[in-house]
C-alpha positions as CSV (number, residue, x, y, z in Angstrom):
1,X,-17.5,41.6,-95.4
2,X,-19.5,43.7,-93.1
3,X,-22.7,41.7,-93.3
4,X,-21.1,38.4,-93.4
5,X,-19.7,39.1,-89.6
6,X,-23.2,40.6,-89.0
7,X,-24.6,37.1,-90.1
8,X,-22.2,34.8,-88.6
9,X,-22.4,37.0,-84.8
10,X,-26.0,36.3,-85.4
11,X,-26.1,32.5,-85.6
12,X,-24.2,32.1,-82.7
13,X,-26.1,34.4,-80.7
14,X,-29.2,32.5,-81.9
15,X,-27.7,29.2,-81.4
16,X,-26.3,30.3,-77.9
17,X,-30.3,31.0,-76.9
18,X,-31.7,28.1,-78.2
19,X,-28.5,26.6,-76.2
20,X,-30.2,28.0,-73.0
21,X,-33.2,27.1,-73.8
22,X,-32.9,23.4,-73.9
23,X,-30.9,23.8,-70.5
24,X,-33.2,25.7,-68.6
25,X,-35.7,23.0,-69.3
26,X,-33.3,20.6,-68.2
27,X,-32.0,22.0,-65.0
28,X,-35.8,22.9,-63.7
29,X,-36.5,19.3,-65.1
30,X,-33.6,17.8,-63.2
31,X,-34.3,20.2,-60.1
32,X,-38.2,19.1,-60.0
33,X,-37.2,15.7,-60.6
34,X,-34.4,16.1,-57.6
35,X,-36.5,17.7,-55.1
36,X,-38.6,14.8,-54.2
37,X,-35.4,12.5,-53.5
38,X,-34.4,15.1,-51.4
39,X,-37.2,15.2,-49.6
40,X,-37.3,11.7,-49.3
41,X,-33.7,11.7,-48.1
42,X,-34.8,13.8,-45.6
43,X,-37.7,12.1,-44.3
44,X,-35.4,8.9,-44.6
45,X,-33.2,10.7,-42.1
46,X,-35.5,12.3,-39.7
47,X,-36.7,8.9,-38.7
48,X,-33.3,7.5,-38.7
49,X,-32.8,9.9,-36.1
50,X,-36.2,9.5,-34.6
51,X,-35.2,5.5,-34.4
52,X,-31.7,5.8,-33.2
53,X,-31.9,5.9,-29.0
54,X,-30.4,8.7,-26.8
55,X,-28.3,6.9,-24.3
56,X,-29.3,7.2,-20.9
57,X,-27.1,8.8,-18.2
58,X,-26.8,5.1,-16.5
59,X,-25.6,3.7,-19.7
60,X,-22.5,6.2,-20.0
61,X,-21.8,5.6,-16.7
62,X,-21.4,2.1,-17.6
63,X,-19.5,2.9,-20.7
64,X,-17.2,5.5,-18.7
65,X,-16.7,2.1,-16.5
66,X,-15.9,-0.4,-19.0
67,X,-13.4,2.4,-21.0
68,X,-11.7,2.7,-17.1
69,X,-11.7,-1.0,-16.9
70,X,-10.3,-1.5,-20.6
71,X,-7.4,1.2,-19.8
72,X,-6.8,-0.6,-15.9
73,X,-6.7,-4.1,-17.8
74,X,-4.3,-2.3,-20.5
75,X,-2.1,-1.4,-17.3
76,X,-2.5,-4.8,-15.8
77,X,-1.3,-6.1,-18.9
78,X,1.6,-3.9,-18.6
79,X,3.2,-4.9,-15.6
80,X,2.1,-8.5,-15.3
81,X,-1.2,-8.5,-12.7
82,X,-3.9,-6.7,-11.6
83,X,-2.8,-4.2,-9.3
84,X,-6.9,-3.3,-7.7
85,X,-6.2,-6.9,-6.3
86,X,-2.8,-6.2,-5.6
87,X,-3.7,-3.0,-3.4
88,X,-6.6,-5.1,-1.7
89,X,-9.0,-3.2,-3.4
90,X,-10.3,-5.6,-6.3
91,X,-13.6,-7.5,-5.0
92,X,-12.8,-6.7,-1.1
93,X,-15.2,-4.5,0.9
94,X,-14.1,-1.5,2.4
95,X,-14.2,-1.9,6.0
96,X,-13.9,0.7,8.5
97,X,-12.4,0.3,12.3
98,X,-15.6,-1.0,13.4
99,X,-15.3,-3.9,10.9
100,X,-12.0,-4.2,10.6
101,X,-12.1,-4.6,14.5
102,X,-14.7,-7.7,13.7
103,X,-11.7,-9.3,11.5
104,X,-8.8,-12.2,13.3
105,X,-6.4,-10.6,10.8
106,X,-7.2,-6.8,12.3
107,X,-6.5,-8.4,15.9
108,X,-3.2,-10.7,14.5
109,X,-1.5,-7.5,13.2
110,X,-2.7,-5.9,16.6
111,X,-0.5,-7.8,18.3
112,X,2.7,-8.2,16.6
113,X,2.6,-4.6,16.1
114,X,2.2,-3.8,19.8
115,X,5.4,-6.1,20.6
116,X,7.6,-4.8,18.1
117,X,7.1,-1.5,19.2
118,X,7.0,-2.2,22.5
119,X,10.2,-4.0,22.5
120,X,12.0,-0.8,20.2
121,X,10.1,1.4,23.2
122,X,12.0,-0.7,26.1
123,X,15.3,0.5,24.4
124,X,14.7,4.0,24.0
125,X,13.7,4.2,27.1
126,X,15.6,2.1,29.2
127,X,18.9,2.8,27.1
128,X,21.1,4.8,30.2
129,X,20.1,2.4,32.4
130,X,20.9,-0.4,30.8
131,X,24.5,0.6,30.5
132,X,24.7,2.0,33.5
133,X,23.9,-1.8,35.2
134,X,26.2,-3.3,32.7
135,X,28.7,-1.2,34.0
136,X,29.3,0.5,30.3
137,X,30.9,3.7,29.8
138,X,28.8,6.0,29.5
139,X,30.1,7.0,25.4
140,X,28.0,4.2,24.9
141,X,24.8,5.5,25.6
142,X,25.2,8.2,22.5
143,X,26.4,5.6,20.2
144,X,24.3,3.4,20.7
145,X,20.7,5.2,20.6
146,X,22.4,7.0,17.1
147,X,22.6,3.4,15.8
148,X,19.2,2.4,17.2
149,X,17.5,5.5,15.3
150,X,19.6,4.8,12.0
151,X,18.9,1.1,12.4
152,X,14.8,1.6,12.6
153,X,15.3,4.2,9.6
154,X,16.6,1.5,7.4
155,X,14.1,-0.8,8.3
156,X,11.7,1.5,7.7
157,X,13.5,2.2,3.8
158,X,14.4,-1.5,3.5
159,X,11.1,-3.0,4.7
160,X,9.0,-1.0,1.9
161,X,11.1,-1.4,-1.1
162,X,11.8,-5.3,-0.7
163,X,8.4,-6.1,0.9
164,X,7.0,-4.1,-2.5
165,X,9.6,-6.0,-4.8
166,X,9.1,-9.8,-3.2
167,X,5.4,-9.6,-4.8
168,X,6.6,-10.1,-7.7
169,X,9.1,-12.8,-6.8
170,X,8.8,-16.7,-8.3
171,X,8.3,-18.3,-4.8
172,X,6.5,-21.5,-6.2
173,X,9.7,-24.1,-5.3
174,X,9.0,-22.7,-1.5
175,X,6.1,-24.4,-1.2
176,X,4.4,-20.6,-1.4
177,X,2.5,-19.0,-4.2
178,X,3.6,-16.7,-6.4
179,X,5.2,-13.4,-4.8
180,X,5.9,-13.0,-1.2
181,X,2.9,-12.0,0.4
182,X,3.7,-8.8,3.0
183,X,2.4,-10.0,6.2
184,X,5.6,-12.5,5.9
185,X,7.7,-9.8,7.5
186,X,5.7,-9.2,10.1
187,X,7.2,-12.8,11.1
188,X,10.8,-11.4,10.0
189,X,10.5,-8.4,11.8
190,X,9.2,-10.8,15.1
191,X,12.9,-13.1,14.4
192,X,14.9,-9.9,14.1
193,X,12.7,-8.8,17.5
194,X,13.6,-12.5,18.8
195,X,17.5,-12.6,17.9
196,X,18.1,-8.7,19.5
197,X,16.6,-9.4,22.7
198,X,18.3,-12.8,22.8
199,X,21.9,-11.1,22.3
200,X,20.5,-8.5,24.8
201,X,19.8,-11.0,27.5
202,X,23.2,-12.3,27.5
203,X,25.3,-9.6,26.6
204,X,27.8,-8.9,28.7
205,X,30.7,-6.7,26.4
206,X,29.8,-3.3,24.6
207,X,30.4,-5.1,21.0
208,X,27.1,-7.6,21.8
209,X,24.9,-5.4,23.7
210,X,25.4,-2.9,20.5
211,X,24.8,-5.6,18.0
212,X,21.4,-6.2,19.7
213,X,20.6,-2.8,20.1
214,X,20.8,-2.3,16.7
215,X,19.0,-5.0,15.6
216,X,15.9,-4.2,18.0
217,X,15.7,-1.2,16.2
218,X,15.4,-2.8,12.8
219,X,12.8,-5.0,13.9
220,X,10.9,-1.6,15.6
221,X,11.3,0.3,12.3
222,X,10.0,-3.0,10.0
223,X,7.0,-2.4,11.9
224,X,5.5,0.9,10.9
225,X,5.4,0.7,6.8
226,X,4.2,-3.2,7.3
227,X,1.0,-1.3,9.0
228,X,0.4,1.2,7.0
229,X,0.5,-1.0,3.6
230,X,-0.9,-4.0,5.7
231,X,-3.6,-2.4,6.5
232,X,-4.6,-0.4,3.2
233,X,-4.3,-3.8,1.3
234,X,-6.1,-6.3,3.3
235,X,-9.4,-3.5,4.6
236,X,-9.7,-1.1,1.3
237,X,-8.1,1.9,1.3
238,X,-11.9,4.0,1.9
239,X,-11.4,4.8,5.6
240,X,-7.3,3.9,5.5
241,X,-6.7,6.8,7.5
242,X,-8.7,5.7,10.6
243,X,-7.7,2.4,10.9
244,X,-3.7,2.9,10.3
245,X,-4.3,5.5,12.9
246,X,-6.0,3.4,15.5
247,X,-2.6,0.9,14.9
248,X,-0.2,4.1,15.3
249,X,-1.6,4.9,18.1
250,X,-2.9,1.8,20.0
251,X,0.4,0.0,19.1
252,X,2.8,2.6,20.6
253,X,0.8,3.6,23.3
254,X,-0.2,-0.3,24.5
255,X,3.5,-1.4,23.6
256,X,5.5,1.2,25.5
257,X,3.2,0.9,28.8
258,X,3.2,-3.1,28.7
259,X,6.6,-3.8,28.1
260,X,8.5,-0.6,29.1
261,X,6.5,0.1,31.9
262,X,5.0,-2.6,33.4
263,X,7.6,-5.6,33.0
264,X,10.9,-3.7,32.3
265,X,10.5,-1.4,35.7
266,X,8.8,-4.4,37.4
267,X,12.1,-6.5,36.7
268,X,14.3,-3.9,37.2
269,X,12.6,-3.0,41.1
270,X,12.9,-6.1,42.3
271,X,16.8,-6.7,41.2
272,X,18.0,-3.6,43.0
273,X,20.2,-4.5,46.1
274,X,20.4,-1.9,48.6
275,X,23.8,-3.2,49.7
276,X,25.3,-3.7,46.2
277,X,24.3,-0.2,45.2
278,X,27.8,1.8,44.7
279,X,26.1,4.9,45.6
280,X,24.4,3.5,48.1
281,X,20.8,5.2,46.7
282,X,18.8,2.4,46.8
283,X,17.3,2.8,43.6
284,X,19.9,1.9,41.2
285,X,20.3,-1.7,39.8
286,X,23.5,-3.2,39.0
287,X,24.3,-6.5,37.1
288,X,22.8,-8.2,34.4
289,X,19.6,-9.4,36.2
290,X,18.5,-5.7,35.9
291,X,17.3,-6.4,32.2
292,X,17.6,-9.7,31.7
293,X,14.4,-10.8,32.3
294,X,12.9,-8.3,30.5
295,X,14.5,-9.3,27.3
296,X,13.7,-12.9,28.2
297,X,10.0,-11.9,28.6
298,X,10.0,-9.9,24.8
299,X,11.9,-12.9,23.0
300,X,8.8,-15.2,23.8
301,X,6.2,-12.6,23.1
302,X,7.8,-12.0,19.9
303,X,7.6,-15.4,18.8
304,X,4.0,-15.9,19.6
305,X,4.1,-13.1,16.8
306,X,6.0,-15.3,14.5
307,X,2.8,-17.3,14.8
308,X,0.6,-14.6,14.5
309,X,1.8,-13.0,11.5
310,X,2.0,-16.5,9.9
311,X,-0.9,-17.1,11.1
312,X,-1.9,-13.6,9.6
313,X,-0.7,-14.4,6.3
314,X,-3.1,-17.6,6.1
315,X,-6.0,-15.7,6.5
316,X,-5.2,-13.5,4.1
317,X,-3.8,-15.5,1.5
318,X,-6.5,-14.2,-1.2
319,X,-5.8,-10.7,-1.0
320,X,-1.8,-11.2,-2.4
321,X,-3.1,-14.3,-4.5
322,X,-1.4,-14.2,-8.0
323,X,-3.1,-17.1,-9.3
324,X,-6.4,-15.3,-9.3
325,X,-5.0,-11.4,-10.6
């Protein structure tokens, strides 16, 4: 039993070498056979990547572009237009003050924005007196310069949202392209200007001389976010801190020293009657010729603005053109 375990242990072990030795053969065989493939493979791949090109730094900037342009059109997409054009910025040249100075659009806004301050100006300014020659109490003067400064703080809140909402609004039936485009209430602002100071002009009861108060001073505070949008839309938005602040400044300063100073004391001077005085000063006006005048004079300045920022909205009809976004 012994050697027949000792036999059988032997075959296998002999048939388990001879096994091995028809594998090794194989494997080198295989292996040698291999190795040139994979050199070839490798040569095949070292002038793939010799062939392939290494982009340039000029051609990812152009890719980094068109991926930005891909994701603004996505947006665009999104809410309906393309909102570069919409902000003034989509094939418009930045321009700073000394080109936007070389513009009839930089002058139009110019102007209506120096009226409608300058009319707001005459009533801060001019308030007390105004009452005072009206013959007012004087509880009026409080009331109504808190109702002047709430009145130009909701035209300021008002004027921004609806001017930003009446883009989008179907205007085609009004003979006007699609949206409203936001020099329009520049001429708004200029009616509100024209209806306060005509109410002003002939008021002669508290209830009427407040009513125009306070609509002066929605028509002063439609002015300032009309600028500041107005002018990053229609000149680029590069240098939009230089030119709003050219209007903020040149607007109030030109506005208050025309009409406040110039016409309203002007008018007011030459109505004061020594003899009517009740004090007897000869430096207080009494009646409604103090102011009248003045008002008479800002109701036709304001609608040469009403032409103006029509005008205005002509010349700039490409900028808030939906057709082309």
């Amino acid at each position: 039993g012994e050697e027949e375990q000792e036999t059988l242990l032997g075959n296998s072990s002999n048939e388990s070498a001879t096994g091995n030795d028809h594998e090794y053969p194989e494997r080198d065989g295989g292996s040698s056979q291999k190795a040139p493939r994979h050199a070839e493979s490798e040569d095949n791949l070292e002038g793939d990547i010799a062939m392939e090109p290494i982009p340039s730094s000029s051609q990812e900037d152009e890719a980094s572009a068109s991926d930005d342009e891909a994701f603004i059109d996505e947006d665009d997409e999104e809410f309906g237009y393309d909102t570069r054009r919409r902000n003034g910025t989509s094939g418009r040249e930045d321009k700073n003050l000394f080109q936007m100075l070389q513009t009839p659009s930089a002058w139009m806004m110019l102007w209506s924005g120096t009226i409608l301050c300058g009319g707001g100006t005459v009533e801060t300014n001019n308030l007390g007196q105004m009452v005072e020659a009206l013959g007012f109490s004087k509880v009026v003067v409080p009331a109504t310069m808190a109702l002047f400064s709430v009145a130009q703080s909701g035209g300021r809140v008002i004027t921004g949202a609806l001017s930003e909402a009446a883009l989008n609004y179907n205007t085609k039936r009004c003979c006007i392209d699609q949206g409203v485009p936001r020099p329009f209430f520049f001429a708004a602002a200029s009616i509100a200007a024209v209806l306060a100071h005509t109410i002003l002009a002939v008021a002669t009861e508290e209830v009427s001389f407040v009513i125009g108060v306070t609509l002066s001073g929605v028509a002063f505070g439609m002015a300032w976010p009309l600028m500041v949008l107005c002018v990053g839309e229609i000149f680029g938005t590069a240098h939009v801190g230089a030119n709003y602040m050219f209007y903020d400044g040149f607007t109030s300063a030109a506005g208050t020293f025309l009409l406040s100073k110039v016409v309203a004391q002007q008018v007011y001077e030459e109505h004061i009657d020594p003899h009517s005085s009740q004090n007897g000063d000869g430096v207080t006006c009494y009646g409604q010729g103090c102011f009248r005048q003045t008002h008479v004079i800002i109701v036709i300045l304001s609608m040469t603005c009403v032409m103006t920022s029509l005008l205005m909205q002509y010349k700039t009809r490409d900028v808030y053109n939906k057709s082309e976004r």
